[in-house]
Structures are given as C-alpha cells and as structure tokens.
SEFIZA-116315 format. One record per residue: residue number from 1; x, y negated, z of N, C-alpha, C in turn. Coordinates in steps of 0.05 Angstrom, whole numbers, plus 32768, in hexadecimal, padded with zeros to 4 digits. Each point is the difference from the previous one (the first is absolute). Example, Ala and Ser with C-alpha at 12.3 -4.5 7.8 and 13.67 -1.06 7.14 Angstrom:
2
R     i   n_xx   n_yy   n_zz   ca_xx   ca_yy   ca_zz   c_xx   c_yy   c_zz
R     1   8108   8072   809C    7FEE    7FE8    8000   8012   7FE8   8000
R     2   7FF9   7FEB   7FF2    8010    7FE8    8001   7FF1   7FEA   800E
! end
This chain:
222
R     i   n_xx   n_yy   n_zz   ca_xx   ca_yy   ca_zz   c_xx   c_yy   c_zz
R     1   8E16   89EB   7586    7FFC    8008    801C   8016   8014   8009
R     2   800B   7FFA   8019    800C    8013    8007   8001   801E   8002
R     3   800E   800B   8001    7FF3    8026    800B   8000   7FFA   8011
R     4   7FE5   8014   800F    7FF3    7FF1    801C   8012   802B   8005
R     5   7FFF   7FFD   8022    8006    801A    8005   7FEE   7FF8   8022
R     6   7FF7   8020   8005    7FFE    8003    800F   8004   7FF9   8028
R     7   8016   7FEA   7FF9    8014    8000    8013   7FEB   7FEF   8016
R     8   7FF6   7FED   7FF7    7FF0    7FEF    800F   7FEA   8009   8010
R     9   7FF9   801D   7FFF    7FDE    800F    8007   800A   7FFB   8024
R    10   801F   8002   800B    8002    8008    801B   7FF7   7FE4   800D
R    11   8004   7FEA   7FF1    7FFA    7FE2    800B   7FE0   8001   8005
R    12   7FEB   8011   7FF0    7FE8    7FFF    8001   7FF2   800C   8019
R    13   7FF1   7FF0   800E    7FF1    7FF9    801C   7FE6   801F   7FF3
R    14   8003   8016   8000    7FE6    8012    7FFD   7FF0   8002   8011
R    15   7FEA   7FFC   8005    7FE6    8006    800B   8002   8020   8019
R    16   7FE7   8004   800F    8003    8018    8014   8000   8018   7FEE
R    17   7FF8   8005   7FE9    7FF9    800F    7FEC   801A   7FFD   7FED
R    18   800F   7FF8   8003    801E    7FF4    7FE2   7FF3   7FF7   7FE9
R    19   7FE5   7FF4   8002    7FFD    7FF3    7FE9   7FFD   7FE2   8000
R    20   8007   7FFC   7FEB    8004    7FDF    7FFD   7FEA   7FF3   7FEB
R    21   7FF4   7FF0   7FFE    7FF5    7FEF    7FF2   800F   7FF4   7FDF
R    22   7FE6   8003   7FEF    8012    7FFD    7FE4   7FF8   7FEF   7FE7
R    23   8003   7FE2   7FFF    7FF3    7FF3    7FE9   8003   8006   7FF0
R    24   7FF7   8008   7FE5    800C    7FF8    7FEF   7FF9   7FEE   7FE6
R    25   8014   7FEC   8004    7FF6    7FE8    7FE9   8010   7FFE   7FE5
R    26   7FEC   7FF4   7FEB    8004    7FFE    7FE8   801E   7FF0   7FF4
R    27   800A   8014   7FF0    8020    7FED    8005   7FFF   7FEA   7FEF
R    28   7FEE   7FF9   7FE9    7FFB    7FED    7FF1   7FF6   7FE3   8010
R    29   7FE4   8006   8002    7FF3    7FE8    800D   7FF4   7FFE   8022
R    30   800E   8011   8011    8004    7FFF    8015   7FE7   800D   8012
R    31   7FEA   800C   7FEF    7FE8    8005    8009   8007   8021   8012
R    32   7FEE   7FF4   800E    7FFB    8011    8015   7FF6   801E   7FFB
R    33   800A   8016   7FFD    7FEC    8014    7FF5   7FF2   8013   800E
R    34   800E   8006   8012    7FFA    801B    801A   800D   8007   8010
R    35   7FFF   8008   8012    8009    8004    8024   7FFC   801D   8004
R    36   801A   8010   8009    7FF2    801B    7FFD   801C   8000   801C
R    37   8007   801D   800D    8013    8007    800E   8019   8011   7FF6
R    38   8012   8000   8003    801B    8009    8003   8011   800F   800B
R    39   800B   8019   800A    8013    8004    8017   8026   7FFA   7FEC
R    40   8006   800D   8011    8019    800A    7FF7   8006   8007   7FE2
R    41   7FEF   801C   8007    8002    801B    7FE4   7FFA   7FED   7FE5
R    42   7FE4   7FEB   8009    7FF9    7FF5    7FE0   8018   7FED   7FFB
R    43   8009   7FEE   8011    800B    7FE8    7FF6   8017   8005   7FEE
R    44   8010   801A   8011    8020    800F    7FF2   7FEC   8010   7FE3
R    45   7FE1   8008   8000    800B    8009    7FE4   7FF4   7FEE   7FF3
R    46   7FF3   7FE3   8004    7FF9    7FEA    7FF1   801A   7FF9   7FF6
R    47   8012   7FFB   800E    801C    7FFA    7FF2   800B   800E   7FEF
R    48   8007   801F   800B    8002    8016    7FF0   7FF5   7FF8   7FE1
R    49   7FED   8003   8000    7FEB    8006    7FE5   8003   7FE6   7FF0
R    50   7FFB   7FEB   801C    7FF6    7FE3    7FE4   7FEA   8000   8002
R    51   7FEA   8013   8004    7FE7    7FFE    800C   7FE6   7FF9   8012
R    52   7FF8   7FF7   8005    7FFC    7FF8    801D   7FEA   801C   800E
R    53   8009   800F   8013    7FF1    8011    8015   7FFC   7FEE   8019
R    54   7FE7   800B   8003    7FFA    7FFA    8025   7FF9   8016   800A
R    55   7FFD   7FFB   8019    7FEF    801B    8015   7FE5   8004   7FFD
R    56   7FF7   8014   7FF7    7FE1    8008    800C   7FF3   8005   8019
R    57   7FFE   7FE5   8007    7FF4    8011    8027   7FED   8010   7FFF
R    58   7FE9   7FFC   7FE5    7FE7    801B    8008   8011   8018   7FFD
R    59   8008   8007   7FE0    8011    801D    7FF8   801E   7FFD   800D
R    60   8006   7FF0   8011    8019    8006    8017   8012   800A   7FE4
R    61   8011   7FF2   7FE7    800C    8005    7FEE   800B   7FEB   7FF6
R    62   8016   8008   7FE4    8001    7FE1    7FF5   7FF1   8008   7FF4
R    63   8001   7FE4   7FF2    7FEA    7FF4    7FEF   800D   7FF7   7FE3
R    64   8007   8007   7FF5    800A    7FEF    7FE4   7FEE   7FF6   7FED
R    65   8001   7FE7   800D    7FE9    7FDF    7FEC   7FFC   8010   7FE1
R    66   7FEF   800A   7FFA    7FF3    8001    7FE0   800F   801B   7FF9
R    67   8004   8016   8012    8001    8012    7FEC   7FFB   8002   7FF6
R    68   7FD8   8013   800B    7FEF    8001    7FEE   7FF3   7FEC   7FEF
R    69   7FFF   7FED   800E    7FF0    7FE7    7FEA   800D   7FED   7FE4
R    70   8019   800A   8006    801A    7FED    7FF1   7FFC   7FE2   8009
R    71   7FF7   7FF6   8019    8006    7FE5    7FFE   8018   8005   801B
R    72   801A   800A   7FF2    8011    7FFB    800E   8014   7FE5   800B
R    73   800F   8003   8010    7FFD    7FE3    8009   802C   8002   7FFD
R    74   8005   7FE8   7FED    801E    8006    8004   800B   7FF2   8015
R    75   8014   8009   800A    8004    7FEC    8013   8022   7FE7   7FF2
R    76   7FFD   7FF0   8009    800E    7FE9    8000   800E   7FF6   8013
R    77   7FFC   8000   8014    800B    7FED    801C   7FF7   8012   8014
R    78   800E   7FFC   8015    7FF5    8000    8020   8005   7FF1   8011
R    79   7FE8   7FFA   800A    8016    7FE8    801C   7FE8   8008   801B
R    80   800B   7FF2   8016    7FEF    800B    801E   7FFD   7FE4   800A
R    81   7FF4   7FFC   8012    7FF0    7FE5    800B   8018   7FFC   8021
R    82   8002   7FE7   8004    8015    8000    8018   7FF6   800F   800D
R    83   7FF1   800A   800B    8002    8013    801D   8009   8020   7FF6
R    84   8007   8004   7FE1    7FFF    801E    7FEF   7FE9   8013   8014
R    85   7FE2   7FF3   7FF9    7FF2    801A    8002   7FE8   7FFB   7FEF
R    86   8009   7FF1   7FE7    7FF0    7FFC    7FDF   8015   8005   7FEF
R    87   7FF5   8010   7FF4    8012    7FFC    7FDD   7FF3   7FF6   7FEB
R    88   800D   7FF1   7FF0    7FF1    7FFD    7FE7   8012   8005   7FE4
R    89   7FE6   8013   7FF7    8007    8001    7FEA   7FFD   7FEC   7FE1
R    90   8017   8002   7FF1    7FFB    7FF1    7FEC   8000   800E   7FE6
R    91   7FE9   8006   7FF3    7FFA    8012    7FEC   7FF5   7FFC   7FEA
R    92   8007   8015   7FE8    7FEF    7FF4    7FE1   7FEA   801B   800C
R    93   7FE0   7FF7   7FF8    7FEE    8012    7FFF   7FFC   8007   7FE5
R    94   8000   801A   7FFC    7FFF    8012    7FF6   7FDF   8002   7FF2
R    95   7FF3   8008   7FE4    7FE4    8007    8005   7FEF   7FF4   8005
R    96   7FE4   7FFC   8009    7FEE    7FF4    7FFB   8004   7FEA   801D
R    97   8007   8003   8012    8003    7FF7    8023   800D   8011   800F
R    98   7FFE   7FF3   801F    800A    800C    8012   7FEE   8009   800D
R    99   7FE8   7FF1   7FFC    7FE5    8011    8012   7FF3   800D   7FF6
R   100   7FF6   8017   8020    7FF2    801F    7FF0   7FE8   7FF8   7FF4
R   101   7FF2   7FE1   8001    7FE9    7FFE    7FF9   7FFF   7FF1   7FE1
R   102   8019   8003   7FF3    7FFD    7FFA    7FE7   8011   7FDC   7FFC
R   103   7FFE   7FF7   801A    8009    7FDE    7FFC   801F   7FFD   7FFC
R   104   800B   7FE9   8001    8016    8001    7FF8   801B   8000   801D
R   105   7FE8   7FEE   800D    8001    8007    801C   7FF8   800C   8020
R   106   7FFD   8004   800E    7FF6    8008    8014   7FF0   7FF0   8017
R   107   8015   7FE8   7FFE    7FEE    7FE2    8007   7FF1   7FF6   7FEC
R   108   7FE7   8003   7FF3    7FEA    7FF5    7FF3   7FF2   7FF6   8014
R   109   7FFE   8006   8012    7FDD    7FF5    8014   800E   7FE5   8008
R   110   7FE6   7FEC   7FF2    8004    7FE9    8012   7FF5   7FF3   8019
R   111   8008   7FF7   8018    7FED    7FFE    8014   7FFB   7FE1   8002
R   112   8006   7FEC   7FF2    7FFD    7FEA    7FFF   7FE2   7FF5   7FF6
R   113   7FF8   8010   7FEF    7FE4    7FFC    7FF2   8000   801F   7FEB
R   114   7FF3   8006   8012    7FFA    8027    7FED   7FEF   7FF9   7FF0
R   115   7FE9   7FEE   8001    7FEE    7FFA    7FE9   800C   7FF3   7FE2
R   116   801A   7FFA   8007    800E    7FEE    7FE6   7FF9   8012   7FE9
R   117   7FF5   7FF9   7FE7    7FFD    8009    7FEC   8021   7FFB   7FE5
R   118   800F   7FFD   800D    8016    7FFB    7FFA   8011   8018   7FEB
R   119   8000   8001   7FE5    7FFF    8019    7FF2   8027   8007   800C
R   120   800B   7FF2   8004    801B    8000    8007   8007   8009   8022
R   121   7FEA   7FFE   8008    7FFF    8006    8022   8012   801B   800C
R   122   8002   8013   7FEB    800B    801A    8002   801B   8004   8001
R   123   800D   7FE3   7FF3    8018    7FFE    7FF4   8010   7FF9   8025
R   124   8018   800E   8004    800E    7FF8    8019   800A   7FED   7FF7
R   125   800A   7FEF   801B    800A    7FED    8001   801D   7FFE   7FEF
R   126   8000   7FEF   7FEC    801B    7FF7    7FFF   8017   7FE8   7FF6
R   127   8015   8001   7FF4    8005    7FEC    8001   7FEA   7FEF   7FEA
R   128   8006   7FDC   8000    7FF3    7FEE    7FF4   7FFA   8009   7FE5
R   129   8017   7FFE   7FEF    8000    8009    7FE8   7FEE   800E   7FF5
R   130   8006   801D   8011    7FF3    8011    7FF2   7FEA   8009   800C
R   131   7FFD   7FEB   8015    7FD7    7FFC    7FFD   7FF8   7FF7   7FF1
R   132   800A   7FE6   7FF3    7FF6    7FEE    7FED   8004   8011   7FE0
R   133   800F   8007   7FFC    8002    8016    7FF4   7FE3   800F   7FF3
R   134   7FFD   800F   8022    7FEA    800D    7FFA   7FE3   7FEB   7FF8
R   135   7FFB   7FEE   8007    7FF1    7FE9    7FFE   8003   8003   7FE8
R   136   8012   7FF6   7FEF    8003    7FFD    7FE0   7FEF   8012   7FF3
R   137   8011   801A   800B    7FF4    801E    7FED   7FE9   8000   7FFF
R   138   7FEB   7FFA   8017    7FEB    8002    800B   7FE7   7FE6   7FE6
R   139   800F   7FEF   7FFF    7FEF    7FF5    7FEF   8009   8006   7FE8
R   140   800F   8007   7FFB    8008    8009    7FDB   7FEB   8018   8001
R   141   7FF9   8018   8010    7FEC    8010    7FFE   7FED   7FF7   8008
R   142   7FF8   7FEA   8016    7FD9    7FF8    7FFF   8005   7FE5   8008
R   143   7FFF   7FF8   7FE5    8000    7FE3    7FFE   7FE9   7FE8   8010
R   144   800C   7FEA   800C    7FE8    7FF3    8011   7FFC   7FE9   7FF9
R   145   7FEC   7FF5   7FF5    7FF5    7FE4    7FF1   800E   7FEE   800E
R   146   8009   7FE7   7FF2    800F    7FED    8008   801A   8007   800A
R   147   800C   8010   7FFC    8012    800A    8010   8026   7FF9   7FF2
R   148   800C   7FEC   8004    801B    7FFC    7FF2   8010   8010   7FF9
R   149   7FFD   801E   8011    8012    800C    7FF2   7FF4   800D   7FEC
R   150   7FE3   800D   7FFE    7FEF    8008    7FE5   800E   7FE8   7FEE
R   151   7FFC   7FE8   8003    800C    7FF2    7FE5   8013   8003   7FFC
R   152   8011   8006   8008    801A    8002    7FFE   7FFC   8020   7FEA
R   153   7FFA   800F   800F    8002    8014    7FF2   7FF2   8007   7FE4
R   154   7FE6   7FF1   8005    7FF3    7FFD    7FDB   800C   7FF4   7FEA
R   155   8010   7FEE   8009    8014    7FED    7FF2   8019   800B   7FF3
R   156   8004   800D   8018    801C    8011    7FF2   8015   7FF4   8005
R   157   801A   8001   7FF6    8011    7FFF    7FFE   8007   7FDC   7FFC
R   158   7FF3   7FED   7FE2    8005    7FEE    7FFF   7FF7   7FE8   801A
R   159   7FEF   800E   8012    7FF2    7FE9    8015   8016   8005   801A
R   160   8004   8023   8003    8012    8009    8013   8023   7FF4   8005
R   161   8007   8009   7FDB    801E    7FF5    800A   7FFE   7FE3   7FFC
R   162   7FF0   7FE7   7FFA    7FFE    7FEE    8001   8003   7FF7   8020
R   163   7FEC   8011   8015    8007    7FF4    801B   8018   8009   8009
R   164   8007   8016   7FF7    8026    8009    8010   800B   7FE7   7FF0
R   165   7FFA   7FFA   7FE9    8015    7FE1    7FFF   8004   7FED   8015
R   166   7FE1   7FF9   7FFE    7FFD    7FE4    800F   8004   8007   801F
R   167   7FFA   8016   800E    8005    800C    8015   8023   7FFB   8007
R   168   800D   8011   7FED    801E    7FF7    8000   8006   7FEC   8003
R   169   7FF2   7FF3   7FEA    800E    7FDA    8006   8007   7FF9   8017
R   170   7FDB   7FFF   800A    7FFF    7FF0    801C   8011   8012   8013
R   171   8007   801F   8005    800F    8001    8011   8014   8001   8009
R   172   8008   7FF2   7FE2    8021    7FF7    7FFE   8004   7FE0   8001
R   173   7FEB   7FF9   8000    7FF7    7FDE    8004   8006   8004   8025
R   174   7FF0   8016   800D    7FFD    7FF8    8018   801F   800D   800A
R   175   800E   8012   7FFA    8022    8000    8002   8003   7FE5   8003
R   176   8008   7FF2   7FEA    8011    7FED    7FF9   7FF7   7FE5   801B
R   177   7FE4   800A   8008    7FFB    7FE1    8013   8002   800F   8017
R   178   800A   8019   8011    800A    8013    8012   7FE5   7FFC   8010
R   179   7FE7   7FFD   7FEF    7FE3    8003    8015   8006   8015   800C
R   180   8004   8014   8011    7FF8    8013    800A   7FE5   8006   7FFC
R   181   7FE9   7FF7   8011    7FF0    7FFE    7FF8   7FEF   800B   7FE7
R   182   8000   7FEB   7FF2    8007    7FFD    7FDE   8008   8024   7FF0
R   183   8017   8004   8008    8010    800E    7FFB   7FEE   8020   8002
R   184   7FFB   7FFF   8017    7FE9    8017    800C   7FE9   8008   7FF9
R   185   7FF3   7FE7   7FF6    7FE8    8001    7FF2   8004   8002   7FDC
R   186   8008   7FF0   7FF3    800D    800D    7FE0   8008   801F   7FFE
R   187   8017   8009   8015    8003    8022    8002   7FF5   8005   8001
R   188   7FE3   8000   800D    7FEB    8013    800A   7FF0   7FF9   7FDF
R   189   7FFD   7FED   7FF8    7FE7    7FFB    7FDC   8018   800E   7FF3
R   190   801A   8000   8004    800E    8011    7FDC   8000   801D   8008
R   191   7FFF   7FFF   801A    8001    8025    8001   7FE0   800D   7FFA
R   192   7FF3   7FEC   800D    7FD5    8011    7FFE   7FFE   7FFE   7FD8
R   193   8017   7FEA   7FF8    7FF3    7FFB    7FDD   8019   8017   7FF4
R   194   800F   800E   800B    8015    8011    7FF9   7FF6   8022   8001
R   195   7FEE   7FFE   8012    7FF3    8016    800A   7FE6   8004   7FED
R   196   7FEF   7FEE   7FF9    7FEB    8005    7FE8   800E   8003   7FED
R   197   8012   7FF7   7FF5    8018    8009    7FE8   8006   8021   8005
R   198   8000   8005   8013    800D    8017    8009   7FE5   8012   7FF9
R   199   7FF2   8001   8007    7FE7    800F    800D   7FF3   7FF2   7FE1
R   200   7FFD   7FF4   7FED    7FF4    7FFD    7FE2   8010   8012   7FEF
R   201   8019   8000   800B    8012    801F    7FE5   7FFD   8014   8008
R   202   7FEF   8009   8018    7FF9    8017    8008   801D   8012   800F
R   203   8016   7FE8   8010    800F    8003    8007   7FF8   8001   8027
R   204   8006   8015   800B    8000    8002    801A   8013   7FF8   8012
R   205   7FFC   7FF0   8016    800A    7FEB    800F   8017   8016   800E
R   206   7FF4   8016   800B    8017    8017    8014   8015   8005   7FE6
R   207   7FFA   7FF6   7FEB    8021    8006    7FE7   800B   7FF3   8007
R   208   7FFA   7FDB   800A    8012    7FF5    7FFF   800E   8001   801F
R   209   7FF2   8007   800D    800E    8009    8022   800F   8019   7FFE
R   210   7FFC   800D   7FEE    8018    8019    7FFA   8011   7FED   7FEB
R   211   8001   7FEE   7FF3    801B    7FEC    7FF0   800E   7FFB   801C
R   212   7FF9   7FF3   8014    8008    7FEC    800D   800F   8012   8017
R   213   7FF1   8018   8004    8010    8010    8011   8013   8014   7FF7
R   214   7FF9   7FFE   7FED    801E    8010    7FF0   8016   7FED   7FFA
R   215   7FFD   7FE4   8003    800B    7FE8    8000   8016   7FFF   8017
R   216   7FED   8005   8015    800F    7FFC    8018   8014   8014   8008
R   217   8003   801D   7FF1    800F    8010    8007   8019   8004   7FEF
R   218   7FF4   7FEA   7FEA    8019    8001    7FE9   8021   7FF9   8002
R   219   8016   8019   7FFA    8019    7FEE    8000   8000   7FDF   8001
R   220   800E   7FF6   8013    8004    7FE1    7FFF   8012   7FF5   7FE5
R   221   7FF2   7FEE   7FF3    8019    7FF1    7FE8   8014   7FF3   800D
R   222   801C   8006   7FF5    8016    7FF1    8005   7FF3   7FD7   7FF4
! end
C-alpha cells in the first residue's frame, strides 16, 4: 500500500458541523464492521498513528478506536465515495470486535426475518468464501445429521483429499472443453472440498486471505 498522506482531506465534502461519515470495513473479507464520524483532527492523526480515531459527538473529542478496550482498529486504506462526503475505511480489527456490545460487528440485527434461529445470523455480511467458511467451522463444532460436510469431516482426510482429486479432475476436464459454465460450477466443488481440508487441520480461512494479500503486494518476478 502506498503512504497515504494527508493531502486528500481538502477534496473532502464535510458536513455543517466538519464532520464526515466513517465505514470501516474488514480488510480481509470485506465485512462490514461499523460507522462512526470523523473531522479533520481524527483523519490526520489516523494517518499519523496507523490507528484509526473518530470524533466523539456526545464527549465533543477524539476518540481513539480501543484504547481502553484494546480492540484497536489498524488502518490499511482510505478511500471517499464520488460525491467525497463518505470515507471508508479499510482495517485489521484488533481484539475481540468493533462493537461496544461485544459482536464482531455493529451490523448484527437482521430485518429480513428477526425470528431466524440462524446460529451464524450475527456474522456480517461477507465475501462468499468466507461465509461458507464459516458454514464449515460451524458444523465441525455442532454437527447436523445427514449432513456432507459432517462426513466429510468424520472421515478425515482419506474421504476428503480423495474429493480434491476427483474435484480437480473434472475441473480440469471442464478447462479443456472451455464449458464456462462447467468451469464455474467444478471451481465452486474444489474450493467448498479445499475449505473442509482447510477447516479439518484446524487451519483458518482469514490465513489464507492474509497468503493471498500479502501475494498481491509482493515484488513482481522478472
């Protein structure tokens, strides 16, 4: 990532009050975590620090994310929405969450069906993966009768890397006949049978989104 500097705050559209609006999302798997406010003072010493501060509109102060609590929030990125009067932040959380009520996020409530008994309901939105992901984990700790990936996982290893074989095959079968199609659906069975591999060694999915993004920042090979 680049060194971000300060230079960009004069392009930012501030509010009657100079404060601005402030996402900030998960730099791994894109989830949504919390919305708090911003002026000036915090953004230059979020940069400053590496930290992320916002404004306190009750205590009229900054605010620096997790002093006291230690779920400080690092920051990663910034970017602003075409009209610059959103910022979003892109951040590793720190600590147990970002919300004061213990969650991981701030968006937990769902208004689609509040009655869902859904043990994962809490979890913010995010990318595919590493919802399914969480799906995995979820049955390796409360396993559900009839359930393919419980077999998968009682089985172990010899039933598991058996389907990343045959998984591979076919989706190098569906390369070779340029299904698209085809192609779309095999990726999607070797990555869900790559991910119980993952999640059976007691290996966590955000390791391999920290491989892939330390990937992307890596010197280029000649």
């Amino acid at each position: 990532m680049q060194l971000l500097t300060p230079t960009f705050i004069d392009t930012l559209r501030f509010d009657e009050n100079e404060l601005i609006p402030a996402i900030a999302q998960d730099w791994l798997d894109g989830a949504i975590l919390m919305m708090a406010w911003m002026n000036r003072s915090s953004i230059e010493q979020t940069i400053k620090t590496g930290e992320v501060h916002y404004w306190s509109r009750s205590r009229q102060e900054l605010w620096h994310k997790g002093a006291t609590s230690g779920n400080i929030q690092i920051l990663k990125d910034i970017r602003y929405d075409c009209d610059a009067d959103v910022i979003l932040l892109t951040i590793e959380q720190k600590g147990s969450g970002a919300c004061h009520k213990g969650e991981r996020s701030c968006f937990y409530e769902q208004v689609s069906d509040p009655t869902q008994k859904n043990p994962l309901s809490k979890n913010p939105p995010a990318d595919a993966c590493s919802e399914l992901f969480e799906v995995i984990t979820h049955r390796k700790s409360s396993p559900v009768t009839n359930s393919y990936t419980n077999k998968l996982l009682t089985d172990g290893d010899n039933l598991i890397l058996k389907k990343i074989g045959e998984e591979s095959a076919e989706f190098i079968m569906a390369c070779k006949d340029d299904d698209k199609e085809s192609i779309a659906s095999e990726a999607a069975d070797l990555i869900f049978h790559l991910q119980v591999a993952i999640a059976s060694h007691n290996v966590n999915w955000r390791d391999v989104l920290r491989v892939l993004i330390k990937r992307k920042w890596a010197p280029r090979r000649n």
